[in-house]
C-alpha positions in Angstrom: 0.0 0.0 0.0 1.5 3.3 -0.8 0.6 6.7 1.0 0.7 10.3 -0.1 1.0 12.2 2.4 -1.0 15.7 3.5 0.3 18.3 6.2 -0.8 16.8 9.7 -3.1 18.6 11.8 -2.6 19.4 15.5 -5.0 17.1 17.3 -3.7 17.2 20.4 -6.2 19.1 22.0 -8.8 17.3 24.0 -12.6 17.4 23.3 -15.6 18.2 24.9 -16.3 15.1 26.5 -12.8 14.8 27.8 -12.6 17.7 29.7 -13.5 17.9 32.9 -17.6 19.1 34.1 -17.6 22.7 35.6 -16.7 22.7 39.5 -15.6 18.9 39.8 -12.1 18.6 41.5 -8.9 17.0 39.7 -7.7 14.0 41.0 -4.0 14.3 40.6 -1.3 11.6 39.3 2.0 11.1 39.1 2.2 10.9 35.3 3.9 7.7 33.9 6.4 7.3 31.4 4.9 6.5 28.0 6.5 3.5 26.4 7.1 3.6 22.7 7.1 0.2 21.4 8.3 1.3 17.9 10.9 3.1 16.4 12.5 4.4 13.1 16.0 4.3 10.8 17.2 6.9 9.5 18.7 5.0 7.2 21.2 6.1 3.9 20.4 4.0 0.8 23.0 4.8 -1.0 23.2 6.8 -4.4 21.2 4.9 -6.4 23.1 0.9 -7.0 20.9 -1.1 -4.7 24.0 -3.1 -4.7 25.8 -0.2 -2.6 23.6 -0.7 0.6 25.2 -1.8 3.6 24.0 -4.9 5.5 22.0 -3.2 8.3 20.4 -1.4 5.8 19.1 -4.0 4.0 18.6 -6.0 7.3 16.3 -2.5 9.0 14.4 -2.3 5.2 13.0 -6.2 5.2 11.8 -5.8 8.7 10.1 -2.7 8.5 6.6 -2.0 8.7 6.4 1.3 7.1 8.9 2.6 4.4 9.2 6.7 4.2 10.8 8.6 1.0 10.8 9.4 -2.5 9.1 5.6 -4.0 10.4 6.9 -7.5 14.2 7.6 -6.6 14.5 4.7 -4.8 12.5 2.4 -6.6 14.9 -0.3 -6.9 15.7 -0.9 -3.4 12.5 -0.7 -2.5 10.9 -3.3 -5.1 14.1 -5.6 -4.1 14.4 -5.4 -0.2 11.0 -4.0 1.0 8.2 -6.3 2.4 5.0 -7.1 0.0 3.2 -5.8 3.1 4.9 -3.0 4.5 2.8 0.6 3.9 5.1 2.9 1.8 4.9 6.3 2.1 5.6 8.4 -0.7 7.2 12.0 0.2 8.1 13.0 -3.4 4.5 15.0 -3.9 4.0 15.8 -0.4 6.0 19.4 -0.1 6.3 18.5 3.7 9.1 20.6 6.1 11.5 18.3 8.0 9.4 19.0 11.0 5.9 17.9 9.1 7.7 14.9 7.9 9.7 13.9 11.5 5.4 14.2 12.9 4.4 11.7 10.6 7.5 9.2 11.7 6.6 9.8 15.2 3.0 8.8 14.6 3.7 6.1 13.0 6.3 4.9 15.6 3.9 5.9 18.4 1.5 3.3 17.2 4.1 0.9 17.6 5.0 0.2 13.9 8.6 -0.4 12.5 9.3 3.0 10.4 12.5 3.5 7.8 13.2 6.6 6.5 15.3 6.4 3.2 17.9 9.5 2.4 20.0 9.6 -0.9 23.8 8.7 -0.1 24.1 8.8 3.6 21.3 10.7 5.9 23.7 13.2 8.0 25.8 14.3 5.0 23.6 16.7 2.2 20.3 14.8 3.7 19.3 16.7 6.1 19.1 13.9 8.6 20.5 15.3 11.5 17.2 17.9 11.3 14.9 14.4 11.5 16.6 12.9 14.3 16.5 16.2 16.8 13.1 16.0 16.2 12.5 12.7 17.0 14.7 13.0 19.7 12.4 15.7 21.2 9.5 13.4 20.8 11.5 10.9 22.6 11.1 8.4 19.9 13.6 5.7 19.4 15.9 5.8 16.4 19.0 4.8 15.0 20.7 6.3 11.8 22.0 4.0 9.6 25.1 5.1 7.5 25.1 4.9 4.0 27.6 5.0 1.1 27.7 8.6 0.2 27.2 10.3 -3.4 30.2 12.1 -2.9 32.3 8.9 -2.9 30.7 6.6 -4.8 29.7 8.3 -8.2 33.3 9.9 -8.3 34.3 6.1 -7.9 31.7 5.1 -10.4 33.0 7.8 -13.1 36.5 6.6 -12.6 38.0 10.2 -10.9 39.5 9.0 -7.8 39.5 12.0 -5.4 42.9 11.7 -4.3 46.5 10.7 -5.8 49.7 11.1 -4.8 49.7 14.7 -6.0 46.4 15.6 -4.5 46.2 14.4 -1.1 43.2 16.7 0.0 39.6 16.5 -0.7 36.7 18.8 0.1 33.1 18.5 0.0 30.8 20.6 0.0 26.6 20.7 -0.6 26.0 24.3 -2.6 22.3 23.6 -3.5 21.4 26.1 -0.3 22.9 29.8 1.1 26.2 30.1 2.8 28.0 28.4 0.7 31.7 30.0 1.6 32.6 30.3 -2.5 36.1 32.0 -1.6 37.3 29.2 0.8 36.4 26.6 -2.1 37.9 28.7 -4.7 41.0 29.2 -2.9 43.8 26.2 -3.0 44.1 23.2 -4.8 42.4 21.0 -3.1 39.7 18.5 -5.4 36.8 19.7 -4.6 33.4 17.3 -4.9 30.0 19.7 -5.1 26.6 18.3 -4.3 23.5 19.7 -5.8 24.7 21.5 -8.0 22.5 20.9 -10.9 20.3 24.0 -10.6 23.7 26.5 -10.3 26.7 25.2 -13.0 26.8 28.9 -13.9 27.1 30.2 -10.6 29.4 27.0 -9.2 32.1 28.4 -12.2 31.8 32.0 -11.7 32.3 31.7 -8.1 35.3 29.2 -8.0 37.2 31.0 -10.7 36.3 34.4 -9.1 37.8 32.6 -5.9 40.8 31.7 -7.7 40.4 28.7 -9.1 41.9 28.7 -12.8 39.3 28.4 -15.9 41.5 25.9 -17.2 41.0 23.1 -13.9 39.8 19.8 -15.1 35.8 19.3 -14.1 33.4 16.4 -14.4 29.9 16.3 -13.6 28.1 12.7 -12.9 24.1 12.6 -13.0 22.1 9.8 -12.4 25.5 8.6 -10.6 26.1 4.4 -9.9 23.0 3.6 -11.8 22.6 2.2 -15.4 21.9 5.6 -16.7 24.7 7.0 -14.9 26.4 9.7 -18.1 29.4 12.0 -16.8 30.9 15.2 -19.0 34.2 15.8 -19.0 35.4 19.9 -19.6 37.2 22.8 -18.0 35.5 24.6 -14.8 35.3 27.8 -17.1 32.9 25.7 -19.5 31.2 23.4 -17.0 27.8 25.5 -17.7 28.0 25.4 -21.1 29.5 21.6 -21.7 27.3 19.7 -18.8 23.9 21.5 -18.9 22.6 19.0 -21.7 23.1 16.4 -19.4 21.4 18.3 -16.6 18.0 18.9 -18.4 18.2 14.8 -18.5 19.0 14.5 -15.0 16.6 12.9 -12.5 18.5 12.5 -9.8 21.5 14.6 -8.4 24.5 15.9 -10.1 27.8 15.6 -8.7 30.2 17.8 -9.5 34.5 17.0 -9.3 36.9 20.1 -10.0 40.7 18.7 -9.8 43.6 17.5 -11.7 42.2 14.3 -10.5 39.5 14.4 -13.3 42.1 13.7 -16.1 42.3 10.3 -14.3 38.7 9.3 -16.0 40.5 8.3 -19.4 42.3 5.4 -18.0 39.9 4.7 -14.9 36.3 4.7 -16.2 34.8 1.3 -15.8 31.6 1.4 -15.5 30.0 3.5 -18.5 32.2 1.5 -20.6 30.7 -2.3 -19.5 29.7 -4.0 -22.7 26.3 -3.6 -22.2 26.4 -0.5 -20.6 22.6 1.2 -20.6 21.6 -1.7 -23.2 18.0 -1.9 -22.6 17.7 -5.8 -23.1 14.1 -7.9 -23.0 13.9 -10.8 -21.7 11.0 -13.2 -22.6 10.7 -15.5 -19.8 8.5 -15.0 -16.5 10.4 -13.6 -13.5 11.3 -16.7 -11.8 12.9 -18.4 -14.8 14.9 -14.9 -15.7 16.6 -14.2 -12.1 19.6 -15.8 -12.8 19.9 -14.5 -16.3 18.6 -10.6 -15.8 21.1 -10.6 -12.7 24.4 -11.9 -15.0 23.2 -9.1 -17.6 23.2 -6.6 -15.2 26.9 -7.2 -14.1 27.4 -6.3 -18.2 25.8 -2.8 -17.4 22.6 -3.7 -19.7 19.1 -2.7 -17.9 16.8 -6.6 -18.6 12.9 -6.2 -18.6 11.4 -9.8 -18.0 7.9 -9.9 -20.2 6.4 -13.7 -19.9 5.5 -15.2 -23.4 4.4 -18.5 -21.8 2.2 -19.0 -18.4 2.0 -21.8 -16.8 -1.4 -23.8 -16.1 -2.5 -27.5 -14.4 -3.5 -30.1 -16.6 -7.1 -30.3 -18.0 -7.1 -33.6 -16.3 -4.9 -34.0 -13.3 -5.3 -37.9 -12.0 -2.7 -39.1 -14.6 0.1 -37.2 -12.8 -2.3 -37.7 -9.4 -1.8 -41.8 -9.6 2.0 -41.6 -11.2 3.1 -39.0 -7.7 1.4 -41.6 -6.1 3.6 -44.4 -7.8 6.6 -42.4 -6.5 5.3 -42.9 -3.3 4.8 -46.9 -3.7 8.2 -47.5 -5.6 6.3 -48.0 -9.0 9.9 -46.4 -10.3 13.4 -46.6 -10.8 14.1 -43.0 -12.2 12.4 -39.7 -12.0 13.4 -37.1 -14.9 13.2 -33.3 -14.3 13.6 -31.8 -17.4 12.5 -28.2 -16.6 11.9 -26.4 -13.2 8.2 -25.6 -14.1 8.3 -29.7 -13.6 9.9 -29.4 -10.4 7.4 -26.6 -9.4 4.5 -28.8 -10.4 5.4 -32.1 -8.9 6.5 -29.9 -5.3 3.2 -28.7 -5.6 1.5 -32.2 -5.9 3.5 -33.5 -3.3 2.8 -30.6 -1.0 -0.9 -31.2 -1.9 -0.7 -34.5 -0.7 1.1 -33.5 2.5 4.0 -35.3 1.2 8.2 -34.1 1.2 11.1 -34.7 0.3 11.7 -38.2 1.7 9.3 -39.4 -0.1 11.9 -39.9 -3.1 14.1 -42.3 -0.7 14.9 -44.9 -3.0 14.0 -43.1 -6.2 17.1 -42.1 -8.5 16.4 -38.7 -9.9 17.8 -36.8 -12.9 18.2 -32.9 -13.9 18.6 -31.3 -17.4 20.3 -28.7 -15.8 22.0 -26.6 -12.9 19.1 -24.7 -12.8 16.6 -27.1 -12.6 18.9 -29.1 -10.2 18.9 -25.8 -7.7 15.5 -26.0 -7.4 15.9 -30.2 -6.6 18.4 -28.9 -4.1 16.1 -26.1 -2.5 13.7 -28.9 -1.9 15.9 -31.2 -0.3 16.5 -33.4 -3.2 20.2 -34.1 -4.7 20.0 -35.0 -8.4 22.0 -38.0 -9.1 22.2 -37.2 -12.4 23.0 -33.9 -13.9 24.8 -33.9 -17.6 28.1 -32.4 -17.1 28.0 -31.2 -21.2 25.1 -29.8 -23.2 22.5 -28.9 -21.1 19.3 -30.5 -22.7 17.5 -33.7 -23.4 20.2 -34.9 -25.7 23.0 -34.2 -23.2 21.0 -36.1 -20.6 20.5 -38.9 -22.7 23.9 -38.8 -23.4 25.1 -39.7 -20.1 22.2 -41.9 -18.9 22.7 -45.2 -18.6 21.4 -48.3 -19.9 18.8 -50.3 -18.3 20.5 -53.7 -16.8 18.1 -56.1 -15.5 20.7 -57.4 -12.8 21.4 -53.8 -11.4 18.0 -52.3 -12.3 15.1 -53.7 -10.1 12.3 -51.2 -11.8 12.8 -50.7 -15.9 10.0 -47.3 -15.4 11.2 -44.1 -15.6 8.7 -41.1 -14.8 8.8 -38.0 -17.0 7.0 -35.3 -15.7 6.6 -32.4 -18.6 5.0 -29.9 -20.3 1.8 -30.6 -22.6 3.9 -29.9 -25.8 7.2 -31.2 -24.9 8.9 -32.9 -27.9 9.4 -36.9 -28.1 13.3 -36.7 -28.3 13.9 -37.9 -24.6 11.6 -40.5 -24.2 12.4 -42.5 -28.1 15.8 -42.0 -26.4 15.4 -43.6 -23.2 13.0 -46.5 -25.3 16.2 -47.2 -26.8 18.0 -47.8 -24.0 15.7 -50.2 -22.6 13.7 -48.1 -20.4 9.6 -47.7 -19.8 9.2 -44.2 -20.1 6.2 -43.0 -18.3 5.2 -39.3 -19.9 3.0 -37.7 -17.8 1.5 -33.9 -19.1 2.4 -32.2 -15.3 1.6 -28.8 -16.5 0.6 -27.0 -19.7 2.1 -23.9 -21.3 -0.7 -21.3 -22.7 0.4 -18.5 -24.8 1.1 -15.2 -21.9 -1.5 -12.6 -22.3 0.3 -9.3 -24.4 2.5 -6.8 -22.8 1.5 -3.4 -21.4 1.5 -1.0 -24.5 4.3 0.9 -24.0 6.2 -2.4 -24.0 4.7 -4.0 -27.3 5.8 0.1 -28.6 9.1 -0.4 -27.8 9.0 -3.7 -29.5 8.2 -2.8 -32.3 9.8 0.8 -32.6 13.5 -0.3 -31.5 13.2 0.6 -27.9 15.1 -2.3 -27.0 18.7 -2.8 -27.6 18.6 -6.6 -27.4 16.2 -9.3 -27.2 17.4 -12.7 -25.5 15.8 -16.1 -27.1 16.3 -18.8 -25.0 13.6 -21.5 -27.3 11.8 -21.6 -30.1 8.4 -21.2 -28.1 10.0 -17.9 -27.1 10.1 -16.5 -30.8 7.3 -18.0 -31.6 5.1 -16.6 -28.0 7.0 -13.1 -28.3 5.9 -12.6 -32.1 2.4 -13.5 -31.5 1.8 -11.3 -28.0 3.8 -8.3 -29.2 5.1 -8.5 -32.5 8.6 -8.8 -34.2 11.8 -7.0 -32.9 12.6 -4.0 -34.6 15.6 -4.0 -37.4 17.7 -2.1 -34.7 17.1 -4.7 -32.1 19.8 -7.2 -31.0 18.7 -10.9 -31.8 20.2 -13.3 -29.5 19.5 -16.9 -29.6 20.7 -20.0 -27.4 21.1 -22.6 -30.0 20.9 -23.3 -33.7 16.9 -24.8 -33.2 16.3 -21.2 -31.6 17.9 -19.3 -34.3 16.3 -21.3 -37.0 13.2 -20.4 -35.7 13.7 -16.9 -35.3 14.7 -16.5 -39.0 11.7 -18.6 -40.3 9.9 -15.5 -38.7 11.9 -12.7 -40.3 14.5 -11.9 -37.9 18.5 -11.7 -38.6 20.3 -13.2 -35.7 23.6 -11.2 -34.3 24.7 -13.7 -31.5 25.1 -17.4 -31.4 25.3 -18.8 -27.8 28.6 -21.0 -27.7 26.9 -24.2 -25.6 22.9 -24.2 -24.7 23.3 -22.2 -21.5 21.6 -19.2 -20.7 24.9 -18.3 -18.9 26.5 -18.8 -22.1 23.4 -16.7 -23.8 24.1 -13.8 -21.8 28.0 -13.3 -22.1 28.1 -13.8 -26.3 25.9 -11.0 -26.1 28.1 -9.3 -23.7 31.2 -10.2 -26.1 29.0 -8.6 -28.8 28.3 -5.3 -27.1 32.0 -5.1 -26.7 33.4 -5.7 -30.2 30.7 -2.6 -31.1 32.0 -0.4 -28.3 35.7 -1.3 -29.9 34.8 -0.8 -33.4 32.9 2.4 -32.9 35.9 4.2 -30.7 38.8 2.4 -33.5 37.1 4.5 -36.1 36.8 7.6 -33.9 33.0 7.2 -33.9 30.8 8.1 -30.9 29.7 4.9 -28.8 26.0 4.4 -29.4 23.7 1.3 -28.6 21.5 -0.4 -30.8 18.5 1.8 -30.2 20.4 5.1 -30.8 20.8 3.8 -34.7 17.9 4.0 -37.3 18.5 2.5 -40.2 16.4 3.1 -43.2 15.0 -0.3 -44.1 14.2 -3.3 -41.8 16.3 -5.8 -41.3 15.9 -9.4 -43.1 17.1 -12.4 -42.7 19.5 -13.9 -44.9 
């Protein structure tokens, strides 16, 4: 539930049926302390990574009933770390003082609830936490601030200027988005000098250091959107900061740090984040959330931004007592092997057994196979340890690869049970026929067609807003097409295996990257090895480094 707040109200003072009747005498007490069973963190969340928080803060965030601050700036840490239950408080359209704000803290502590109060970078430096906490303190409400990493560390870190060197030892930092600012103390020296909120005053911050001293000519940089994937940092002279940053400014949402120091001209050699492969490569990912968790979090350590939209839900069987009596087979010792060949199986058979009021032990006996590490995780999360997991080519051929033969002296049971999808193809279970086995195929769930995306999604589709798109099966191509449309010309086309990519060109598309082995770990860094050889050949030829999206060509792609 989110809140927008509204100026509070003094309600303190008492009604008309409280107050004492006209001529009746006060009984007097000793007035007892008032406990206050909740309390609230003041609590730095960093500059923007959700990466960059500490461990307390993550730790105060999960167990928090009520989450205070601007939803929209720090909408990653709180979709990642904030309970599906806790009451968030939005502050962004509130226009609130410190002392409105620090009231509605205290009533919500006051009744006892759990309260975090999120601050860019670190609450008692340019976050005008220390304000909160005397006011809390004079409510004699409990609190604790939690440090965070500060903007005026981390995005100089992140842009690759390290604030000192051995020829620049000191550093100074100052906040010069409010009066008071002493402009001749900065201006004087040599010190680096790291400026906060500074966005609304470029003009003013080089007037005033040069007019303090400061030469024209000093290296400058100014980071917006600092640590995040839309982090973009100008490199000039103070004398031109105004005129060379400001485009970046109008495009800022978040703060803009500024650095003045020879330590700027360390960025050439230093920068390492804005030039990750995929850096700011808006990348689509077809698969629901649970199956893209592991993927979307390797492409983000490439720098690319992955939106998960689900081509394919999941659904029970139209007629569930064939995979009813085979669970119960498990159960009996009806079979020698168990086959996992996806973790939508795993899901669906946990789910069964969970029905039943059955566990894990229930597979004592029972040998049990994985197509994958992925699916074998989830075996593991339940309790279960695979005892067969190909150690090559992750798919039904790899399995069958390394299955063994059925052997009527070692092998009791000749059944196998093959829990899958309603459209799963016939390549493991002719397979396993062949090698002597009774394959049991039981439809355990059914794949329907995902309703479309949201419309701005299926736009972006179709209009190149995507720099990538990440294929991981045919049904993928062929679910995406059908709910949204095809990939635009611009648009990245990255498929896991030779069926995938055949599939993708039988429906128009031209495919750019060729996963080595059938991995989606192997997926994800052949696109990465892409971005790279583009970022390469664009700054080889002198060109300026644009992703896919920024390029409009004037026909659509084909395939060849």
């Amino acid at each position: 539930m989110t809140t927008r707040l509204v100026p509070p109200t003094d309600s303190t003072a008492p009604s008309g049926e409280d107050r004492p009747a006209q001529g009746a005498s006060l009984e007097v007490k000793k007035a007892k302390p008032r406990v206050v069973a909740g309390a609230v963190a003041l609590l730095g969340a960093g500059p923007g990574d959700p990466g960059l928080l500490t461990v307390r803060a993550v730790e105060a965030i999960r167990a928090a009933d009520v989450v205070v601050g601007d939803l929209a700036l720090h909408a990653a840490v709180v979709e990642r770390y904030a309970r599906a239950d806790a009451e968030r408080v939005d502050t962004s359209e509130a226009g609130l003082t410190d002392t409105e704000l620090a009231r509605v803290l205290v009533r919500h502590a006051k009744e006892g609830r759990s309260v975090v109060r999120l601050f860019s970078g670190d609450p008692f430096l340019a976050g005008h936490g220390a304000e909160v906490a005397a006011a809390l303190a004079k409510a004699r409400v409990a609190f604790e601030v939690v440090p965070g990493v500060s903007s005026a560390t981390a995005v100089p870190a992140y842009a690759g200027v390290p604030l000192t060197t051995g020829k620049a030892s000191e550093v100074r930092v100052a906040d010069v988005s409010g009066k008071g600012v002493a402009w001749d103390s900065l201006g004087a020296g040599s010190a680096t000098l790291v400026l906060l909120g500074a966005e609304s005053r470029l003009a003013e911050v080089s007037e005033r250091l040069v007019a303090g001293g400061r030469p024209a000519s000093t290296p400058a940089a100014a980071t917006c959107n600092g640590t995040t994937t839309q982090q973009q940092t100008v490199v000039t002279t103070l004398g031109q900061l105004a005129v060379d940053a400001q485009a970046v400014v109008d495009g800022c949402h978040g703060q803009v740090v500024v650095v003045v120091g020879d330590v700027v001209s360390q960025r050439d050699k230093l920068s390492w984040f804005e030039t990750k492969a995929l850096f700011g490569w808006r990348v689509l990912v077809p698969r629901t959330r649970e199956q893209a968790g592991a993927l979307s979090e390797q492409l983000r350590t490439f720098g690319a931004v992955p939106e998960e939209v689900p081509t394919i839900a999941v659904e029970p069987p139209r007629t569930p007592q064939q995979v009813e009596r085979a669970v119960k087979g498990l159960v009996t010792g009806r079979y020698e092997w168990i086959a996992f060949t996806s973790r939508n199986a795993v899901k669906a058979i946990r789910e069964k057994f969970e029905e039943y009021g059955l566990d894990a032990r229930a597979f004592s006996g029972i040998k049990v196979a994985a197509v994958g590490e992925q699916t074998a995780a989830d075996l593991r999360s339940w309790g279960i340890v695979p005892d067969l997991v190909p150690s090559g080519e992750q798919s039904s051929a790899g399995l069958l690869a390394e299955w063994p033969e059925y052997d009527p002296v070692l092998d009791p049971i000749d059944r196998v049970f093959l829990p899958r999808a309603d459209i799963a193809t016939e390549t493991l279970v002719a397979g396993l026929t062949q090698l002597g086995w009774q394959v049991e195929d039981v439809t355990a769930y059914r794949t329907v067609r995902a309703a479309p995306p949201a419309a701005p999604i299926r736009d972006a589709i179709k209009s190149g807003g995507f720099d990538a798109v990440l294929f991981t099966s045919s049904s993928t191509v062929r679910n995406l097409v059908g709910i949204a449309g095809k990939p635009h010309a611009t648009t990245v086309v990255a498929c896991i295996g030779p069926a995938t990519a055949k599939t993708a060109e039988e429906h128009g598309l031209r495919v750019d990257v060729l996963a080595p082995e059938p991995s989606v770990a192997a997926l994800a860094r052949a696109l990465a090895d892409y971005g790279s050889s583009l970022r390469l050949a664009a700054v080889e030829a002198g060109e300026p480094v644009l992703k896919p999206s920024e390029k409009r060509p004037s026909a659509r792609r084909k395939a060849k």
